[in-house]
Residue frames relative to the residue before (quaternion, step in Angstrom):
aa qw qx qy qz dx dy dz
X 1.0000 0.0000 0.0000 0.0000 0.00 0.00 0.00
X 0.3372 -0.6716 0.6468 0.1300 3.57 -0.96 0.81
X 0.1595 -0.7842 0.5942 -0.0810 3.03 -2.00 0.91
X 0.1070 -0.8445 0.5091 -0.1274 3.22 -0.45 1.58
X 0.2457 -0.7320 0.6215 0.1322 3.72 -0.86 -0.15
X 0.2858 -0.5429 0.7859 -0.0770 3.20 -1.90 2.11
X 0.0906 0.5582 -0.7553 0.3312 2.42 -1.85 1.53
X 0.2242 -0.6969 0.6161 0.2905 2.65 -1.72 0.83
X 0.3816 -0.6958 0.4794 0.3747 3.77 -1.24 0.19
X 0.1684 0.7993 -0.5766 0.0165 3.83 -0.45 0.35
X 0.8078 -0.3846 0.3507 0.2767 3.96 -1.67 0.66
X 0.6814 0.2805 -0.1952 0.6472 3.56 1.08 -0.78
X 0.7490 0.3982 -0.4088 0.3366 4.04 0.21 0.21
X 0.6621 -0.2698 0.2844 0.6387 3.92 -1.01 -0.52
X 0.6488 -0.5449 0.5022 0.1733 2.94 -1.77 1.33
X 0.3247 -0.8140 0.2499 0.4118 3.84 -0.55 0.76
X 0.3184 0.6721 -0.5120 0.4299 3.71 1.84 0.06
X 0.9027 0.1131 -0.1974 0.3652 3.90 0.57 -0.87
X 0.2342 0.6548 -0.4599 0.5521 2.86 0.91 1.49
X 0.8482 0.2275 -0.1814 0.4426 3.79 0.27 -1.23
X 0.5798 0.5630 -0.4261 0.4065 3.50 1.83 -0.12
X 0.6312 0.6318 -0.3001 0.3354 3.14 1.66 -0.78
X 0.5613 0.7183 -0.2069 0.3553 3.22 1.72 -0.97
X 0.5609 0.5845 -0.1798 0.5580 3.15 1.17 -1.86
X 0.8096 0.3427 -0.2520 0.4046 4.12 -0.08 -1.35
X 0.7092 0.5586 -0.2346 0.3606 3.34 1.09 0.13
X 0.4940 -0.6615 0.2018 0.5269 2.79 2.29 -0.54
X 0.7248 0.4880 -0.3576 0.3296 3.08 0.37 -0.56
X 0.5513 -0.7994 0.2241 0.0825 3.36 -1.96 1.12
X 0.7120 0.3236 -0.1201 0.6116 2.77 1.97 0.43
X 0.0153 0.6872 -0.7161 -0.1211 3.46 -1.64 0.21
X 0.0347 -0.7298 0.6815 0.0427 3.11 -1.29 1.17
X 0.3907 -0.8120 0.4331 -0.0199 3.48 -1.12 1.23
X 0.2609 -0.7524 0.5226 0.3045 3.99 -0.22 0.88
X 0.2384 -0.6044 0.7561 0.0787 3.31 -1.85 0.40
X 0.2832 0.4891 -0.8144 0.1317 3.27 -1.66 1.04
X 0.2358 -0.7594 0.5961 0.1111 3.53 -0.96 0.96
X 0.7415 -0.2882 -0.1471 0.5878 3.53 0.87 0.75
X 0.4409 -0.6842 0.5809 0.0068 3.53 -1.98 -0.27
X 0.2015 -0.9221 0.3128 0.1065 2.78 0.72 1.82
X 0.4860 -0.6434 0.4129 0.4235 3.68 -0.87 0.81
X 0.6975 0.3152 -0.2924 0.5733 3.81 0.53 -0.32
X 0.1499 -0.6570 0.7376 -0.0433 3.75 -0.35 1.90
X 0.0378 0.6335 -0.7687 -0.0795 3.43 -1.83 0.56
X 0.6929 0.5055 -0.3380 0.3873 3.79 0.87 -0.37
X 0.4020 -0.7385 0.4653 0.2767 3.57 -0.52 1.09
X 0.4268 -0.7437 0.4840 0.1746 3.09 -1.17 1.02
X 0.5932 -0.7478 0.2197 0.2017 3.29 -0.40 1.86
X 0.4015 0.7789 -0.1908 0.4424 3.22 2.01 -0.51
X 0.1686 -0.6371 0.6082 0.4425 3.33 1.16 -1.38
X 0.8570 0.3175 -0.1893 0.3590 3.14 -1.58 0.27
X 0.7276 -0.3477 0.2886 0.5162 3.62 -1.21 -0.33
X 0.6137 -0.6876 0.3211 0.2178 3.23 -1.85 0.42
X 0.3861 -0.7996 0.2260 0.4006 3.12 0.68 0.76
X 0.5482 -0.6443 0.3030 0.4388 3.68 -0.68 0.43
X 0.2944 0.7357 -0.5299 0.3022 3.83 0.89 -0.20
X 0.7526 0.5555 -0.1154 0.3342 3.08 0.49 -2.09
X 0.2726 0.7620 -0.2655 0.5240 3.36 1.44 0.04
X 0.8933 0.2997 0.0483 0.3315 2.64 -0.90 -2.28
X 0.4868 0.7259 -0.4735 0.1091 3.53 0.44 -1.41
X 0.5758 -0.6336 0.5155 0.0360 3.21 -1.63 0.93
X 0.5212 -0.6692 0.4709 0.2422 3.54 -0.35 0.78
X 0.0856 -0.8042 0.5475 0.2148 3.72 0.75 1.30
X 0.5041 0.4207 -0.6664 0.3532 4.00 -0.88 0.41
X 0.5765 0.3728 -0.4938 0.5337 3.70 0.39 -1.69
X 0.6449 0.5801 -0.4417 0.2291 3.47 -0.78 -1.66
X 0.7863 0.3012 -0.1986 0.5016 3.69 0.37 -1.73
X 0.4703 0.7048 -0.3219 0.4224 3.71 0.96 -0.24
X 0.8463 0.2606 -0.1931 0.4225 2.82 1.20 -1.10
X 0.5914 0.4937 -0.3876 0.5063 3.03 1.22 -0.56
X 0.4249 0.6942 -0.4568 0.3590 4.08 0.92 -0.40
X 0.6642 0.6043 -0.1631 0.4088 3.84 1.56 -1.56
X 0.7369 0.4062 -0.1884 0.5064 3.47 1.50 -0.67
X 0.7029 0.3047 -0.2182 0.6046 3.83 1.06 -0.51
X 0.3240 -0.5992 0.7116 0.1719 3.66 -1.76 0.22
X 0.7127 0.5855 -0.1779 0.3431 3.53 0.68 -0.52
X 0.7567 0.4193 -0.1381 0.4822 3.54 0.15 -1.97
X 0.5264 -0.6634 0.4750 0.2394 3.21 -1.47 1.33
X 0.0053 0.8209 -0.5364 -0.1961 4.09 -0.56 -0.01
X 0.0632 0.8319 -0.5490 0.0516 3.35 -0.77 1.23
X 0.3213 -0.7393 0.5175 0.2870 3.32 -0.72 0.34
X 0.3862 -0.7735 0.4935 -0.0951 2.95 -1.41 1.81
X 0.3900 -0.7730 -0.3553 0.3523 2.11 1.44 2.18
X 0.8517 -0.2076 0.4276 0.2206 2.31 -2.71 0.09
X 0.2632 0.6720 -0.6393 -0.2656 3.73 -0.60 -0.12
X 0.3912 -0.7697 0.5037 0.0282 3.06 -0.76 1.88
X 0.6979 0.5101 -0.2527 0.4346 3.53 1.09 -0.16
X 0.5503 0.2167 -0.2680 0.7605 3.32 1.64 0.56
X 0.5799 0.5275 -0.5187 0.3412 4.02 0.67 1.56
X 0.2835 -0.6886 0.5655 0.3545 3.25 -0.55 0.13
X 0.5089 -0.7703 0.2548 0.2877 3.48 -0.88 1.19
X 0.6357 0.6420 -0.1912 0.3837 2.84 1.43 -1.38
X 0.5674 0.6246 -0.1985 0.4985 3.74 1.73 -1.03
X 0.6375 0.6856 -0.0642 0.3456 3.19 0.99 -1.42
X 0.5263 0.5740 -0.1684 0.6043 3.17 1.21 -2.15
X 0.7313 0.4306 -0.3937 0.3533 3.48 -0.15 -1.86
X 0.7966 0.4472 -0.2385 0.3294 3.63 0.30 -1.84
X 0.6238 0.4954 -0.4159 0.4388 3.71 0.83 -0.57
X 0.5898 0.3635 -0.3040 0.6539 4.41 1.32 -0.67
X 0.7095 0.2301 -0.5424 0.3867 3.34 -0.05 0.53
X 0.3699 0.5332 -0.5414 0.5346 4.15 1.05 -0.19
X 0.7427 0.5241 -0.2692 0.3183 3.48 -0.18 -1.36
X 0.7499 0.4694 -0.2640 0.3843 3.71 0.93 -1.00
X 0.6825 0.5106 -0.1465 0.5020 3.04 1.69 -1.16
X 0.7758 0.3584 -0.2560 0.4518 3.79 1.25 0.25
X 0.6250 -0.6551 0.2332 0.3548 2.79 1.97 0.75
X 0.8001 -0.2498 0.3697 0.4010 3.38 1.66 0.01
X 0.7038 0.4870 -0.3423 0.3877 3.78 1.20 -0.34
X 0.3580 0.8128 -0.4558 0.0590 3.47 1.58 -0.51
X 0.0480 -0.8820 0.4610 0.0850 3.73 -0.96 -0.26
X 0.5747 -0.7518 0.3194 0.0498 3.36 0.30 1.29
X 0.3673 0.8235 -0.4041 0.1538 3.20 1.10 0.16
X 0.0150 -0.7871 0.6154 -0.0399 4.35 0.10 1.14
X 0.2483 -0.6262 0.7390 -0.0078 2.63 -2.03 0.49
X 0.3346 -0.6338 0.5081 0.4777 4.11 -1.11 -0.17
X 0.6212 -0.5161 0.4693 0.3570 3.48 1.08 -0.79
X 0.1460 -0.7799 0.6027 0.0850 4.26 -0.57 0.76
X 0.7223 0.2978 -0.3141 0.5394 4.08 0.92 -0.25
X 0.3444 -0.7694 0.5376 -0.0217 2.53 -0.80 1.72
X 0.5462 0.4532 -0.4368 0.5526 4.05 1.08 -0.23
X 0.6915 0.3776 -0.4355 0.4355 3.61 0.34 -0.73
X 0.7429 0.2879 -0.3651 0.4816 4.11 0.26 -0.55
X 0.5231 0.4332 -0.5930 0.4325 3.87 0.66 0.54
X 0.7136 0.3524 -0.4517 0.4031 3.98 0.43 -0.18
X 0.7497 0.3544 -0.3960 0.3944 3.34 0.87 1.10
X 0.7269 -0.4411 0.1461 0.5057 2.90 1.09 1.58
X 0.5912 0.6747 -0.3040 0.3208 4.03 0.80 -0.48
X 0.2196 -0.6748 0.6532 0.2639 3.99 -0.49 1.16
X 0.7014 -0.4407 0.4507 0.3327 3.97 -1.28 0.38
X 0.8038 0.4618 -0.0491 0.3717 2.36 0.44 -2.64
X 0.6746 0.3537 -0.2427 0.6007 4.28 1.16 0.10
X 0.3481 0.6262 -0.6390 0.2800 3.86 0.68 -0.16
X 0.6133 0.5770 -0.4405 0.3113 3.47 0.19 -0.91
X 0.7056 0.3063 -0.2064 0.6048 3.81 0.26 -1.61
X 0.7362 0.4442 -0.4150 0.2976 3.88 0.19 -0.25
X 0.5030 0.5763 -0.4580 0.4529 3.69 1.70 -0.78
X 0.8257 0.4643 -0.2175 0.2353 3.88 1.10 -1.20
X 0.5835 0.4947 -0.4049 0.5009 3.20 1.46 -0.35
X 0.4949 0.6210 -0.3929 0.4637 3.56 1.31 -0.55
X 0.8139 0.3171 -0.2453 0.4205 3.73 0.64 -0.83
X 0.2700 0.5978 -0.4112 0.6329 3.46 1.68 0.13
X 0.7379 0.5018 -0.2921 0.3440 3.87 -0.27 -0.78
X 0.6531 0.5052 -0.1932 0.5300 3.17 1.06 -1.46
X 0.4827 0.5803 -0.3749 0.5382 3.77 0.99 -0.91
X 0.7957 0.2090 -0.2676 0.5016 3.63 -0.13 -0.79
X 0.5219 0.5477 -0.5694 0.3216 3.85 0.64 -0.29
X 0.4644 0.8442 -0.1518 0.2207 3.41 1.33 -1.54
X 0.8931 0.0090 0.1514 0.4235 2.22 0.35 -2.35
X 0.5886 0.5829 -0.2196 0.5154 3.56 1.21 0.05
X 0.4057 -0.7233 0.5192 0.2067 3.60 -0.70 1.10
X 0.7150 0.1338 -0.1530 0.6689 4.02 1.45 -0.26
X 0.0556 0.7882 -0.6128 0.0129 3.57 0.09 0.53
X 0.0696 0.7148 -0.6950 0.0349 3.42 -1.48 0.71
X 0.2272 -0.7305 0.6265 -0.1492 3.25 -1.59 0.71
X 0.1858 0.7448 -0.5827 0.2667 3.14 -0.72 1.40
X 0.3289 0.7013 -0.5695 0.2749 3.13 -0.41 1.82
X 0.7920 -0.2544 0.1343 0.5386 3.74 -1.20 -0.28
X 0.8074 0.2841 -0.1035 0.5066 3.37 0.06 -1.20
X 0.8437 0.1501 -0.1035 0.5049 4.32 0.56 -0.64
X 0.0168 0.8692 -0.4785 0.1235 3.46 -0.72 1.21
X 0.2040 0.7896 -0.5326 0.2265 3.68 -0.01 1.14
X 0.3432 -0.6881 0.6046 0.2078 3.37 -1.21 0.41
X 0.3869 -0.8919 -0.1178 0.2022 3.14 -0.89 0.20
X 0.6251 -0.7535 0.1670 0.1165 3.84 -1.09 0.29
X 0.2639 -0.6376 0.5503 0.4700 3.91 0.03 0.46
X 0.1670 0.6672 -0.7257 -0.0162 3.53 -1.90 0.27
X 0.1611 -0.5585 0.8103 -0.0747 3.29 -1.03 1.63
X 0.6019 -0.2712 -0.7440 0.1027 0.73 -2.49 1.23
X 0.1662 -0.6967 0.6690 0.1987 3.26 -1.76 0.35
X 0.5533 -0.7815 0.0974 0.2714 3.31 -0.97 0.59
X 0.5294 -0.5143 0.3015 0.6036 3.87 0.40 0.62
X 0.8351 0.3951 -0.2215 0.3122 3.41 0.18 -1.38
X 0.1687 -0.8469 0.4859 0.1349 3.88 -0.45 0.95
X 0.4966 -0.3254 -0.8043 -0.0254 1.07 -2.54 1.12
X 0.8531 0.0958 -0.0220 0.5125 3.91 0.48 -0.59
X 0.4854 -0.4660 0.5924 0.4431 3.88 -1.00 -0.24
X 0.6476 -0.5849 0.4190 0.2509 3.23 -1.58 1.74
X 0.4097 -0.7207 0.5478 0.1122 3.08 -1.45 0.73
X 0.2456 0.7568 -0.5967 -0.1044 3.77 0.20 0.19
X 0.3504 -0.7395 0.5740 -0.0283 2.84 -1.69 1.00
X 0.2004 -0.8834 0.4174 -0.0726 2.99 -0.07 2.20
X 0.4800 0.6132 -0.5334 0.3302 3.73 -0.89 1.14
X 0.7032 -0.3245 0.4317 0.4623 3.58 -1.89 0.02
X 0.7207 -0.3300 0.4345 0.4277 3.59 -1.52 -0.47
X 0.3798 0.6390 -0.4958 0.4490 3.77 1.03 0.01
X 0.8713 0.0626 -0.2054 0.4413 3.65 1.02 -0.63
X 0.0674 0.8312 -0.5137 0.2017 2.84 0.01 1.34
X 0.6195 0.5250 -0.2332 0.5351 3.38 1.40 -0.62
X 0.6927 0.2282 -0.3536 0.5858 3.37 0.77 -0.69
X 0.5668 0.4936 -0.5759 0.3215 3.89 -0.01 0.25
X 0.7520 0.3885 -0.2565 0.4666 3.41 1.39 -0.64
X 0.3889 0.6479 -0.4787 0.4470 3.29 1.45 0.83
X 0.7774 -0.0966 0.2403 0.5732 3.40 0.59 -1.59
X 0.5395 0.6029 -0.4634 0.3615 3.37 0.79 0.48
X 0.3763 -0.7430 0.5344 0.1440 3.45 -1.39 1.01
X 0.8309 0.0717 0.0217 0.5513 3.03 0.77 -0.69
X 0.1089 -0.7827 0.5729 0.2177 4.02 -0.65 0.51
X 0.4840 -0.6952 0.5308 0.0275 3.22 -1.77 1.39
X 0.2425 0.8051 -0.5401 0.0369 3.47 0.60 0.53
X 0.3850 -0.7943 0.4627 0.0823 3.02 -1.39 1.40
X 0.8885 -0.2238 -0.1643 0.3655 3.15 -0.75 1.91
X 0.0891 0.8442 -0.4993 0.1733 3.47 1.74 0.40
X 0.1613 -0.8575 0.4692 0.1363 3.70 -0.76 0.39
X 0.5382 -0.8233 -0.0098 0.1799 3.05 -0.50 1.28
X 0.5209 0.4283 -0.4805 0.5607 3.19 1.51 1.54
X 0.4615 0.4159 -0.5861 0.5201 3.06 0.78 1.30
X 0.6478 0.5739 -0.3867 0.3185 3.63 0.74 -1.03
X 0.6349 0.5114 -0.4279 0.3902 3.43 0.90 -1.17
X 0.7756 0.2836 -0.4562 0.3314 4.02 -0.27 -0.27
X 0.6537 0.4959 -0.4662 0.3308 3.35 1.20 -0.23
X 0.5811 0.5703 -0.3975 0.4231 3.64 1.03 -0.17
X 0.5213 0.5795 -0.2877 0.5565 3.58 1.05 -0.12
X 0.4724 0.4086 -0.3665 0.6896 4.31 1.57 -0.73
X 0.8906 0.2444 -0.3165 0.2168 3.07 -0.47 -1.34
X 0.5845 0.2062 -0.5855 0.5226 4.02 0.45 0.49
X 0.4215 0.4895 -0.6973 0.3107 3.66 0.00 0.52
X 0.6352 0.6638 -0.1350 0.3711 3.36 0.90 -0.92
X 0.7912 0.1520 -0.1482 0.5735 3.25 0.41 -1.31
X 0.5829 -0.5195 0.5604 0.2764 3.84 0.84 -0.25
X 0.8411 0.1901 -0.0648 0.5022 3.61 0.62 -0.34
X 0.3491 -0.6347 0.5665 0.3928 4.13 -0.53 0.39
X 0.5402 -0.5742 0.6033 -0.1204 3.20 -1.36 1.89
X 0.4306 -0.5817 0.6796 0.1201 3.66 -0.90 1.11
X 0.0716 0.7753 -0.6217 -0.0854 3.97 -0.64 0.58
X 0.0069 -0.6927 0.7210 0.0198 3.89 -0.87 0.60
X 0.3708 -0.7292 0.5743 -0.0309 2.85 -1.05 1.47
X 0.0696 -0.8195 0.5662 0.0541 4.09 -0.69 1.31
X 0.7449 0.1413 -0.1504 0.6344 3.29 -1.71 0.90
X 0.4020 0.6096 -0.6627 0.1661 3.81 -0.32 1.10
X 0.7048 -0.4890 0.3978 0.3255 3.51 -1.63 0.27
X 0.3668 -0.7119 0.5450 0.2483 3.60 -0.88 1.21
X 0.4355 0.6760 -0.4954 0.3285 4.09 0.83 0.26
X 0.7187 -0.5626 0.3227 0.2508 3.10 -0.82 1.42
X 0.7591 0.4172 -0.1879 0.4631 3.87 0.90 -1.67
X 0.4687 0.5662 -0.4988 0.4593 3.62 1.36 -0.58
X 0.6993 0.6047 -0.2617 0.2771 3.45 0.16 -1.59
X 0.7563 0.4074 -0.0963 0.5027 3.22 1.17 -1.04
X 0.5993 0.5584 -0.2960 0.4913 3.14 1.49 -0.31
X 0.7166 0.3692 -0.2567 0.5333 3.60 1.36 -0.36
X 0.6068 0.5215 -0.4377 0.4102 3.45 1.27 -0.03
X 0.3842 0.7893 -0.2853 0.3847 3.29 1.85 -0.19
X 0.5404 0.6620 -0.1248 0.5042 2.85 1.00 -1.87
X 0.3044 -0.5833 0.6672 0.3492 3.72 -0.08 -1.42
X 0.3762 0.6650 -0.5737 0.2953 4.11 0.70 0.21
X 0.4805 -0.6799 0.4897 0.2588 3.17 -1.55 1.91
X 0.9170 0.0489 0.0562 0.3918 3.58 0.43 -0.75
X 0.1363 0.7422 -0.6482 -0.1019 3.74 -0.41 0.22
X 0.5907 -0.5942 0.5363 0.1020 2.64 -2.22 1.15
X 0.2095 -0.7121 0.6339 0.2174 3.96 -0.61 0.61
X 0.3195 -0.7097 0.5974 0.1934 3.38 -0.80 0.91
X 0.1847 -0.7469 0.6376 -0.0378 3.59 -0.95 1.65
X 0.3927 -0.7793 0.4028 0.2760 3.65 -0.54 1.53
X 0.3145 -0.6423 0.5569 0.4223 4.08 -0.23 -0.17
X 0.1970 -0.7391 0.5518 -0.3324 2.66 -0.72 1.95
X 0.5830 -0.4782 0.5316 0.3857 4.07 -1.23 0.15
X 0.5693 -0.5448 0.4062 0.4628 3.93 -0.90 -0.28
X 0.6094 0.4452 -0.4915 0.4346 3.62 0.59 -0.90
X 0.5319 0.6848 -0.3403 0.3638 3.84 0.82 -1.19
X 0.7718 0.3889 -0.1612 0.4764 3.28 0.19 -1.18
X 0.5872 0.6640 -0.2539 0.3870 3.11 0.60 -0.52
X 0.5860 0.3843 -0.1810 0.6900 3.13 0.97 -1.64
X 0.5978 0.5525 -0.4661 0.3467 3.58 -0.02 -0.32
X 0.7209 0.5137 -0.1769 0.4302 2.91 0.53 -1.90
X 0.5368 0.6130 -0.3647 0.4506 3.75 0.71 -1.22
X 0.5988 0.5298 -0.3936 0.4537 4.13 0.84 -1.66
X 0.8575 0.2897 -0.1659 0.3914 3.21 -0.04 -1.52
X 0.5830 0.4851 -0.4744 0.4469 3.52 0.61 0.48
X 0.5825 0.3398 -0.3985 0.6216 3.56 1.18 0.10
X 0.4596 0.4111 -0.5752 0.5375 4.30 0.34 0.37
X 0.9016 0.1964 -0.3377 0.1857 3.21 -0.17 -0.92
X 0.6693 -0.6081 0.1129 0.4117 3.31 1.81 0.67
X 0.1563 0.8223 -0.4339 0.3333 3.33 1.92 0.44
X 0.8873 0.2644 0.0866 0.3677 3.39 0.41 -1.73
């Protein structure tokens, strides 16, 4: 089982250049990065968390810059966003920024989407709630042809172009993995075009019956990477049980010396140290 690390990046925590160097020298094969691109001052959606929103959510970093940078300091670690909220992307933007991550890390990019749970924050980008779903997929259908096609075009409900040159393509073929990040609601679209499913912090006697739906589902056995999981010894082992490819150690956003020390803990869970 591989090990990676979730997090959010924000202005008041480690810098992401020392963050992904820190990641990489510790061992571990991944960073996957939240996204909220802002936080409306009038909240009506409850924050799935319980309670108030935490201040992270706030602050967050533009994950491309973020993985961009941290892409400049390592040769190795995988960088994925942890997630996408593809229903408040433009596709056509998106495509471009996720093959240029990809070109500049030699290859490590990682696709990681989502539909999204605040609904004020993806109405000030033009998004109905009650369709994010069909609009996150025809939207990621698009990118696929931005990707992988020297003229790509696209004509459906929600994304419509004739067609278009877009460079950079990405090193990795036919595209950088897609994980596909939600409850059993997505399951269908993971068995549409998903490589790999992102479930978020699911524990691992719940996971076992849902991994048993989802290849009912997709027909095929599904790469699972677990986000934001517990740094207790039995969790760990309880998903390597399982057969999960990777879990993510959630890493609070913290100063550097902080993190660090942090990071140092959970590089000795996952047996690095």
């Amino acid at each position: 089982m591989k090990f990676g690390i979730s997090t959010f990046i924000t202005d008041e925590g480690i810098a992401p250049t020392a963050l992904g160097r820190a990641v990489e020298e510790r061992g571990f094969d991944s960073l996957f990065i939240a996204e909220h691109t802002h936080i409306p001052v009038r909240r009506e959606t409850p924050y799935p968390g319980g309670g108030e929103l935490p201040r992270i959510y706030y602050r967050t970093l533009d994950p491309l810059v973020a993985l961009s940078a941290a892409a400049a300091v390592t040769e190795r670690v995988l960088l994925g966003t942890g997630i996408a909220l593809v229903s408040q992307r433009d596709p056509i933007i998106t495509a471009k920024e996720f093959a240029s991550l990809d070109l500049v890390s030699g290859g490590r990019a990682v696709f990681g989407i989502g539909i999204g749970w605040n609904r004020e924050e993806m109405r000030n980008h033009g998004t109905e709630p009650r369709t994010r779903g069909r609009l996150v997929d025809e939207r990621v259908r698009a990118i696929r042809e931005l990707w992988t096609k020297d003229e790509a075009e696209f004509h459906g409900e929600f994304v419509d172009f004739d067609p278009v040159f877009s460079w950079p393509k990405p090193v990795q073929r036919p595209h950088p993995p897609i994980y596909v990040g939600g409850g059993e609601a997505a399951f269908p679209r993971l068995a549409e075009y998903g490589d790999a499913w992102l479930a978020n912090g699911v524990p691992p006697q719940e996971l076992a019956p849902q991994l048993k739906r989802l290849r009912d589902t997709a027909g095929r056995d599904v790469p699972v990477t677990v986000y934001a999981v517990s740094q207790r010894p039995e969790a760990v082992e309880g998903y390597a049980e399982l057969g999960v490819e990777r879990v993510l150690f959630y890493l609070p956003t913290l100063p550097e010396g902080e993190t660090l020390e942090r990071l140092d803990r959970l590089a000795a869970t996952a047996g690095f140290r």
